[in-house]
N, C-alpha and C positions, 0 to 999 in steps of 0.2 A: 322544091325551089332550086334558081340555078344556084352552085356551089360559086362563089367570090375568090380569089386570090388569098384572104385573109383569113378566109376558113377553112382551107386547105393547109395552113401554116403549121408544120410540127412541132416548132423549136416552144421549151417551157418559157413559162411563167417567170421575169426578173424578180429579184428579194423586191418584198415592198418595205416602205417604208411611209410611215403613216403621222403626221403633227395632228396630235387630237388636242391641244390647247392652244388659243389666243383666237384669230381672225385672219382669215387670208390675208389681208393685205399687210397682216405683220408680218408675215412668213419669212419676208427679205427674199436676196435676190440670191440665195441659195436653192430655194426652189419655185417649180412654176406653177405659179398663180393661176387657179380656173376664174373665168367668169361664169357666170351659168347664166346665158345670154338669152334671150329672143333671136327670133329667127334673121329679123331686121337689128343689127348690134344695134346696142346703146337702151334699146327698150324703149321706157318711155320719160326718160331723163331730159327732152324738151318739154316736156308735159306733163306729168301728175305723178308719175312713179317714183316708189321711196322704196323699193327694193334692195337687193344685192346689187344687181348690174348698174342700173342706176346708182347707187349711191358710190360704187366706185368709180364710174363716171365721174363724179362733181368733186371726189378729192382726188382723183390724178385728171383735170381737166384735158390735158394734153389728149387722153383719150378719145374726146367727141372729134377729134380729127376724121376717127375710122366711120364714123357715120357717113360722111362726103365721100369716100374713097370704096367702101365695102358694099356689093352687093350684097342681097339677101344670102344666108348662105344657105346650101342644097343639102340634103338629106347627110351628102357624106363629108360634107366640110366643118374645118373650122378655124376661128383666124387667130396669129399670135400678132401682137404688137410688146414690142420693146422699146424700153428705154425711157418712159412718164417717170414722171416725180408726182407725189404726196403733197398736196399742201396745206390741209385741214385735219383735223381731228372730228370726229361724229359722235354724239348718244342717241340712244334709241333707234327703231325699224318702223317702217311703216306712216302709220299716223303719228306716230312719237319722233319723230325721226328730227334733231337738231342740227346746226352747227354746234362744236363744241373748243373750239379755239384753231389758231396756226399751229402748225406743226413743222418738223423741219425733218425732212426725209436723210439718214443716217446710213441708208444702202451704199456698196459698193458702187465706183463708179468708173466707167470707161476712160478711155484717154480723152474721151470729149467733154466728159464733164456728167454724162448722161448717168444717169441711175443702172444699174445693172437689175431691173426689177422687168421679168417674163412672165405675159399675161396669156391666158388662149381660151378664148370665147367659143363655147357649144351651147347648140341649143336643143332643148327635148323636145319630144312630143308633148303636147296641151291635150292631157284625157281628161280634163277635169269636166266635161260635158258629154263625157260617154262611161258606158259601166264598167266599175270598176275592173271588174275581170280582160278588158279589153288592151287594158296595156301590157300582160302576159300574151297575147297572141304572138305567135311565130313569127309574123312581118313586123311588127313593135319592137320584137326585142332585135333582132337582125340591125333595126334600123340604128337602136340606139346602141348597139356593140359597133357598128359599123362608124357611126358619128365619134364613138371612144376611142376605134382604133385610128381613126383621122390624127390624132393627138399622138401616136406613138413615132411616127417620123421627128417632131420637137423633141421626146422625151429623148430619143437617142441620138438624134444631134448635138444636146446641149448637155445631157446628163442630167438632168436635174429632178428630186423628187417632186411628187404631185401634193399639190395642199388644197386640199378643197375640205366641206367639212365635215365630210362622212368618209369611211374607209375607200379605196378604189380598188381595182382591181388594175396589176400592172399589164403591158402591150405585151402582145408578143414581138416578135421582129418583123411581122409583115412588113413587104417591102411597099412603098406606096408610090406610083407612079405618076400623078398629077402634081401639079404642086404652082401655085400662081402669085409671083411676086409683087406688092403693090409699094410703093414708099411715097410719105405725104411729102407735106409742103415746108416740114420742118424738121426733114431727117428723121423721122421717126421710124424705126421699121416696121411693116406692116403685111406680112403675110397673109396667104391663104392656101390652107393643107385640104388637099382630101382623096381618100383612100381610095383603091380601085373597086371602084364599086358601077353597074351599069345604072345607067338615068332613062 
């Protein structure tokens, strides 16, 4: 297969640092927040889904902004948005899934008043309908190192560690050469990063 820009990168591995207790969205605005997104952000947060992406959609509403504004994203993107606020508390996933009171978001905040809280939406591959062993294939995993290192442009712009809820692996320094600015209706910033990778 062709060699990428990103895999030809020599420079090592940054220290990871890794929050294995509480919930992404507690993280604060010390580090940046994954969504693990669908392909179409937001999922299905107008409709039936009680997810992760979903459910942090409904307590930082400000979010459903990016539905209107965000294309689907392509194999090697992915979007951040800054600056939502918290306004609920949640129990349960799924079918359990409640409201669980107001909440009052405690993050850092800008000179605007805005939350200093960094989200960045990627989405995986869906093998849940093929066999197992196919999401080890050489163009699976390419795709999804490729969609991770979309994310390392944010990481070293902003500094900030990753909090998702399994271990990550950190970027390298690929440089990434695309990069497409969107901003809503309400000042929110809303990005979209993606690595150089051919379509």
């Amino acid at each position: 297969s062709d060699l990428e820009d990103w895999l030809g990168d020599s420079s090592s591995l940054c220290r990871l640092h890794v929050l294995n207790t509480g919930s992404i969205e507690d993280a604060g605005s010390m580090a940046l927040q994954i969504d693990f997104a669908a392909r179409h952000i937001g999922g299905g947060v107008l409709r039936t889904g009680r997810v992760q992406e979903e459910i942090r959609f409904c307590i930082n509403p400000e979010l459903l902004v990016s539905i209107l504004f965000m294309e689907p994203m392509a194999s090697n993107e992915a979007i951040s948005i800054q600056g939502t606020e918290r306004f609920c508390r949640y129990s349960g996933y799924g079918q359990t899934l409640k409201y669980a009171g107001d909440y009052r978001d405690t993050n850092q905040r800008d000179k605007w008043g805005a939350p200093l809280t960094k989200i960045v939406a990627i989405d995986a591959l869906n093998t849940s309908s093929a066999p197992p062993e196919q999401q080890y294939g050489e163009d699976q995993i390419h795709r999804e190192l490729t969609k991770r290192t979309s994310v390392s442009h944010l990481l070293f712009r902003i500094s900030l560690p990753i909090c998702s809820p399994s271990p990550t692996l950190s970027p390298t320094t690929s440089s990434l050469k695309k990069a497409r600015r969107k901003t809503s209706t309400n000042g929110l910033p809303i990005s979209r990063h993606a690595s150089p990778t051919k379509q």
